[in-house]
N, C-alpha and C positions, 0 to 999 in steps of 0.2 A: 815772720812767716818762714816755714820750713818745708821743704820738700824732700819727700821719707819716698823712696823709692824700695823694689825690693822684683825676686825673676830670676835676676843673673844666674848665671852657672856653667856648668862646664856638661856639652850636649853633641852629641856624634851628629856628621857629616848627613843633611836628610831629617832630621828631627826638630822639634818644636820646641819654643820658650812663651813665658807669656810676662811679662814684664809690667809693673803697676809702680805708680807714682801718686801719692797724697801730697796735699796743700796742706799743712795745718798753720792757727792761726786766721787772723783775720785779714779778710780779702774781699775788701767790697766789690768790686767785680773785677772779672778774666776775660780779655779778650780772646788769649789761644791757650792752648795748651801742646805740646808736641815731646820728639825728642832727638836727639842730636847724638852722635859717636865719634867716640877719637882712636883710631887705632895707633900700633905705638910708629915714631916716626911720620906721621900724618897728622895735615889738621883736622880739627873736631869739623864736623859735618852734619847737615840736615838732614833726618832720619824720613822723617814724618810727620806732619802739623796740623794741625785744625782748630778752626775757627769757632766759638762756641756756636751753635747752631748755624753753621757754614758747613765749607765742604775741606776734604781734607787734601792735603797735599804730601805726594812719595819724593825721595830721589828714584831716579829711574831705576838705580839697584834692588831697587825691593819692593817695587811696584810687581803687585801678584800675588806677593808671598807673604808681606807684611799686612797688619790693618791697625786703625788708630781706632780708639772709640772714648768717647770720654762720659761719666757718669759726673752729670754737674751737680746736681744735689750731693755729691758725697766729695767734690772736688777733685773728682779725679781721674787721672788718663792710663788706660792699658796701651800694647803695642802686644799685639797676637803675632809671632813670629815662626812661618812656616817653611821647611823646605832649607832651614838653613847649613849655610856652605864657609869655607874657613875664611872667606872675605867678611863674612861677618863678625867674626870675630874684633873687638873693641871693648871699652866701656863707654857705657852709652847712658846718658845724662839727660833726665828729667828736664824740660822747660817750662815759666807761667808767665805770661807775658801779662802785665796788668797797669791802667794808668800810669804814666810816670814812672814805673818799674817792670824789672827782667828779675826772675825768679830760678835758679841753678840749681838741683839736687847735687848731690853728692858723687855719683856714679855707681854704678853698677858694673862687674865686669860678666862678659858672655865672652865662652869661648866655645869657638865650635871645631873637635877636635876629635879623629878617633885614636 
Protein backbone atom coordinates (compact mmCIF):
# COMPACT_ATOMS: atom_id res chain seq x y z
CA UNK A 1 0.00 0.00 0.00
CA UNK A 2 1.24 3.49 -1.03
CA UNK A 3 0.17 6.76 -0.57
CA UNK A 4 0.72 9.19 -3.58
CA UNK A 5 -0.01 12.57 -2.36
CA UNK A 6 0.33 15.64 -4.61
CA UNK A 7 -1.06 20.10 -4.09
CA UNK A 8 1.97 21.25 -2.41
CA UNK A 9 3.62 24.45 -3.49
CA UNK A 10 4.69 27.63 -2.70
CA UNK A 11 1.33 30.15 -2.40
CA UNK A 12 1.18 34.03 -1.30
CA UNK A 13 -0.23 35.06 2.20
CA UNK A 14 -4.51 34.80 1.44
CA UNK A 15 -4.46 32.29 -1.27
CA UNK A 16 -5.70 28.68 -1.74
CA UNK A 17 -4.15 25.01 -2.17
CA UNK A 18 -5.84 21.98 -2.70
CA UNK A 19 -3.96 19.03 -1.62
CA UNK A 20 -4.96 15.11 -2.75
CA UNK A 21 -3.79 11.87 -1.47
CA UNK A 22 -4.42 8.14 -3.16
CA UNK A 23 -4.29 4.76 -1.56
CA UNK A 24 -2.91 2.48 -4.04
CA UNK A 25 -2.92 -1.16 -3.64
CA UNK A 26 -4.96 -3.24 -1.64
CA UNK A 27 -7.05 -2.12 1.27
CA UNK A 28 -9.83 -4.01 2.26
CA UNK A 29 -11.27 -1.47 4.42
CA UNK A 30 -10.39 2.27 5.85
CA UNK A 31 -11.61 3.52 8.82
CA UNK A 32 -10.26 7.26 8.47
CA UNK A 33 -8.45 9.03 6.24
CA UNK A 34 -6.93 12.55 7.32
CA UNK A 35 -3.76 14.67 7.30
CA UNK A 36 -1.07 15.75 9.62
CA UNK A 37 1.93 18.61 9.40
CA UNK A 38 5.26 19.07 10.66
CA UNK A 39 6.72 22.46 10.48
CA UNK A 40 10.47 22.71 10.85
CA UNK A 41 11.39 22.50 14.61
CA UNK A 42 7.92 21.34 15.65
CA UNK A 43 6.10 18.32 16.05
CA UNK A 44 4.03 16.76 13.31
CA UNK A 45 0.33 17.63 14.15
CA UNK A 46 -3.32 16.81 13.34
CA UNK A 47 -4.46 18.76 10.44
CA UNK A 48 -7.72 17.15 9.78
CA UNK A 49 -9.56 13.76 10.03
CA UNK A 50 -12.55 11.89 9.09
CA UNK A 51 -14.10 9.10 9.51
CA UNK A 52 -15.39 7.15 6.36
CA UNK A 53 -18.92 8.16 6.56
CA UNK A 54 -18.43 10.09 9.85
CA UNK A 55 -17.85 13.46 10.72
CA UNK A 56 -14.65 15.16 10.30
CA UNK A 57 -12.41 16.56 12.70
CA UNK A 58 -10.11 20.37 12.47
CA UNK A 59 -7.26 21.60 14.93
CA UNK A 60 -8.74 24.79 15.93
CA UNK A 61 -6.10 26.51 13.45
CA UNK A 62 -7.94 25.85 10.40
CA UNK A 63 -11.14 25.24 11.42
CA UNK A 64 -12.98 27.73 8.86
CA UNK A 65 -10.66 27.73 6.38
CA UNK A 66 -9.73 24.27 5.74
CA UNK A 67 -12.14 21.14 4.57
CA UNK A 68 -11.53 17.41 4.30
CA UNK A 69 -13.58 15.46 1.98
CA UNK A 70 -12.78 12.07 0.92
CA UNK A 71 -13.96 10.26 -2.37
CA UNK A 72 -14.14 6.50 -1.18
CA UNK A 73 -14.69 4.75 -4.32
CA UNK A 74 -11.48 6.16 -5.71
CA UNK A 75 -9.54 6.05 -2.23
CA UNK A 76 -9.12 9.20 -1.56
CA UNK A 77 -8.88 12.38 0.62
CA UNK A 78 -8.58 16.15 -0.54
CA UNK A 79 -7.70 19.02 2.11
CA UNK A 80 -9.22 22.35 0.30
CA UNK A 81 -7.06 24.99 1.92
CA UNK A 82 -8.38 28.52 2.12
CA UNK A 83 -7.21 31.82 3.41
CA UNK A 84 -3.89 30.66 4.00
CA UNK A 85 -1.29 32.32 6.33
CA UNK A 86 2.76 31.58 6.97
CA UNK A 87 1.71 29.41 10.11
CA UNK A 88 0.72 27.22 7.45
CA UNK A 89 3.38 26.68 6.21
CA UNK A 90 4.77 22.87 6.80
CA UNK A 91 4.82 19.42 4.97
CA UNK A 92 1.96 18.03 5.45
CA UNK A 93 1.44 14.03 5.28
CA UNK A 94 -1.28 12.02 4.05
CA UNK A 95 -2.81 9.42 6.68
CA UNK A 96 -4.99 5.77 6.25
CA UNK A 97 -5.77 4.47 9.15
CA UNK A 98 -6.97 0.74 8.34
CA UNK A 99 -7.19 -2.63 10.61
CA UNK A 100 -4.14 -3.33 12.26
CA UNK A 101 -2.44 -0.74 10.25
CA UNK A 102 -1.31 3.17 9.98
CA UNK A 103 -0.73 4.28 6.39
CA UNK A 104 2.06 7.54 5.99
CA UNK A 105 2.47 9.27 2.43
CA UNK A 106 5.51 10.73 1.87
CA UNK A 107 4.89 14.61 2.43
CA UNK A 108 4.18 17.24 0.64
CA UNK A 109 5.65 20.62 1.21
CA UNK A 110 3.26 23.98 1.20
CA UNK A 111 4.74 27.10 1.79
CA UNK A 112 2.88 30.04 2.28
CA UNK A 113 5.13 33.01 1.39
CA UNK A 114 5.10 36.32 -0.38
Amino acid sequence: VQLVESGGGLVQPGGSLRLSCTATGTIDRIYSMGWYRQAPGKEREMVAHRHYGGESKYSDSVKGRFTISIDGAKKTVHLQMNSLIAEDTAVYYCNVLAPGQIYWGQGTQVTVSS
